[in-house]
C-alpha positions in Angstrom: -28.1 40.1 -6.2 -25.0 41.6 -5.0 -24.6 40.4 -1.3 -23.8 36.5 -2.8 -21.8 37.6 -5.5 -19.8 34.5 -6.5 -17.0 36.6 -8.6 -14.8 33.2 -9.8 -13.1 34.5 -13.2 -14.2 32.3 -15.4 -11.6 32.5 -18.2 -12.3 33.0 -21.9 -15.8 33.4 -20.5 -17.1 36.2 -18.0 -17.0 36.2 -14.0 -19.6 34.2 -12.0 -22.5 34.3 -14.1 -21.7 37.6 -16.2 -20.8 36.4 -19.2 -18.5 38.6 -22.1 -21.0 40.0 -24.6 -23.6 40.9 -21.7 -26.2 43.7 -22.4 -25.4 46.7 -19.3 -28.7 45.5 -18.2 -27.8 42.0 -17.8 -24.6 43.0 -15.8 -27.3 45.5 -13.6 -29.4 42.4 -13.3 -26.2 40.9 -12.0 -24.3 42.9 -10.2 -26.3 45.6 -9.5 -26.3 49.2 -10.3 -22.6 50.5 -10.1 -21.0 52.8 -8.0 -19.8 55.1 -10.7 -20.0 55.0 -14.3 -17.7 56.9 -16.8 -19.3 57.7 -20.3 -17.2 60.3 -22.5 -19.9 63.3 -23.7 -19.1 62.2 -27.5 -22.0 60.8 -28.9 -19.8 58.7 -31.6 -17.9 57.2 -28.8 -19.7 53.7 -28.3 -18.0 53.0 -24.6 -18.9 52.7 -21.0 -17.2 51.8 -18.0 -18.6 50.8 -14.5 -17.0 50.5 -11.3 -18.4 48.8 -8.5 -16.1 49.9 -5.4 -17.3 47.6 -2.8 -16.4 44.7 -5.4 -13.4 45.9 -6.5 -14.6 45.2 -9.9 -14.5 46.6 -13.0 -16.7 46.3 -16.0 -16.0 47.4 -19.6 -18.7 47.5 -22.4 -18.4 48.6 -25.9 -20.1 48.1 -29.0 -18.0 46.2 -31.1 -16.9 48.5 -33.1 -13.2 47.8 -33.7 -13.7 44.7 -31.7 -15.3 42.0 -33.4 -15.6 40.9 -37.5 -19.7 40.6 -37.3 -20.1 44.1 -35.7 -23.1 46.0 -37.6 -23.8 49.8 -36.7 -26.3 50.0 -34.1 -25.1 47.0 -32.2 -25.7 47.7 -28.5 -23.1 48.3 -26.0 -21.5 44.6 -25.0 -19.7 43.7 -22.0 -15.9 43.1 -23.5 -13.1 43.3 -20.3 -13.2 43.0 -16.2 -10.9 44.3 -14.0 -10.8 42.9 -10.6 -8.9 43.5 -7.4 -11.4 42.4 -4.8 -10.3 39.9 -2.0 -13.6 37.9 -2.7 -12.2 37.3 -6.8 -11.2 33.5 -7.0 -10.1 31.4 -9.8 -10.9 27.6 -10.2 -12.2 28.1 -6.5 -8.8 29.5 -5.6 -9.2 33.6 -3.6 -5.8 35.1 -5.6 -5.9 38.5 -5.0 -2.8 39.1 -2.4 -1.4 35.5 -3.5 2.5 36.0 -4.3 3.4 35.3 -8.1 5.0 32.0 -8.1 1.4 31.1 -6.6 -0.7 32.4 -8.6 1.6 31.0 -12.0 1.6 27.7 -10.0 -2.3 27.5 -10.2 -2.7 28.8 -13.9 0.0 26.1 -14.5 -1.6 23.2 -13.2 -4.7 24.3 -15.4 -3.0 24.2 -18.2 -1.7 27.7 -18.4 1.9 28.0 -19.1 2.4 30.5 -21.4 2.8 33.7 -20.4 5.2 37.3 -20.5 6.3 40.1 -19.2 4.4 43.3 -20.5 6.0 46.9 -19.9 5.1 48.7 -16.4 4.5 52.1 -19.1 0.9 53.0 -17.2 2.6 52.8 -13.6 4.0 55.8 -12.2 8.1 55.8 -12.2 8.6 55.3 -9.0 6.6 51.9 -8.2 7.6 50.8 -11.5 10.5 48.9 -9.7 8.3 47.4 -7.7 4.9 46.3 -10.4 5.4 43.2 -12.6 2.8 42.7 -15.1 2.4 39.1 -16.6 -0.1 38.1 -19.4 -1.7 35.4 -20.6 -2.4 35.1 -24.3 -4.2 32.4 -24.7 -7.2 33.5 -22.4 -6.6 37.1 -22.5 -5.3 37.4 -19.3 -3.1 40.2 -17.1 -2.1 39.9 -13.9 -0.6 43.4 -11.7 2.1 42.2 -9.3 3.3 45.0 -6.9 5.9 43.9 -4.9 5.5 40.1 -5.6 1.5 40.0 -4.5 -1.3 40.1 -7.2 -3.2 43.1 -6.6 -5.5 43.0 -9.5 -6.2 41.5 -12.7 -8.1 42.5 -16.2 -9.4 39.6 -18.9 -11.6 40.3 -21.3 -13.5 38.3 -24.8 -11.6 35.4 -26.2 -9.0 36.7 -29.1 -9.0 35.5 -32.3 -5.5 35.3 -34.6 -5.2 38.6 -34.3 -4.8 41.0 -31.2 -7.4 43.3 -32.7 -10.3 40.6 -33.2 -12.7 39.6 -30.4 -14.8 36.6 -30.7 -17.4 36.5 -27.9 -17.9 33.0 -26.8 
């Protein structure tokens, strides 16, 4: 299914029609098998991210662990963040990859999105830090990666709860 991909963030939610808390198999169903896949050799680590290069799109799953209140031992690998910095991404029908940041605020805005800050530029090498602004949004667990004034990618992930530590999937 991955030639009409329709890969709209859908906030609190998924993208398209992956939704958070999907099985890997669902997102395969969806998106595809990925390009690479990254799964540390520890068998007690309950984690596993996919990339799909062509997409620009990132897909994190993990089991709960950590993540959610009702987590159980043995609960399967669950799709919990996406990362995104295809030109084909969209918001509320919007493309917003390569927008500049007063654009990109302006739509989130006028969807009722106005609180947002700064977060520190620690995972960016020193010398683009200058030039990378990262901006989230609490309230639907949303960052945004500005270099230079442009979006170049984004990452939101399962709804939070009261505290930063507690997912609720939807």
């Amino acid at each position: 299914m991955r030639g009409n991909l329709h890969l709209s963030i859908e906030l609190n939610r998924g993208i398209g029609g992956l939704v958070f808390g999907a099985l890997p198999s669902e997102a395969e169903s969806y998106l595809g098998p990925p390009d690479t896949s990254d799964r540390p050799p520890i068998p007690t680590h309950a984690s596993l991210s996919w990339q799909y290069c062509n997409l620009g799109l990132g897909v994190f799953f993990h089991t709960g662990e950590g993540i959610t209140e009702a987590w159980r031992p043995g609960d399967p690998l669950r799709a919990i963040i996406f990362t995104a910095s295809g030109r084909k991404l969209s918001l509320w029908g919007e493309p917003i990859i390569g927008l500049r940041e007063g654009a990109v605020i302006g739509l989130l805005r006028a969807h009722g999105q106005r609180h947002f800050r700064e977060l520190e530029k620690s995972g960016y090498p020193q010398e683009m830090q200058a030039d990378v602004k990262i901006l989230r949004f609490e309230d639907v667990n949303l960052d945004l990666h500005f270099r230079n004034g442009l979006l170049q990618n984004c990452q939101w992930g399962v709804p939070l709860k009261a505290s930063p530590f507690s997912y609720c999937f939807p």
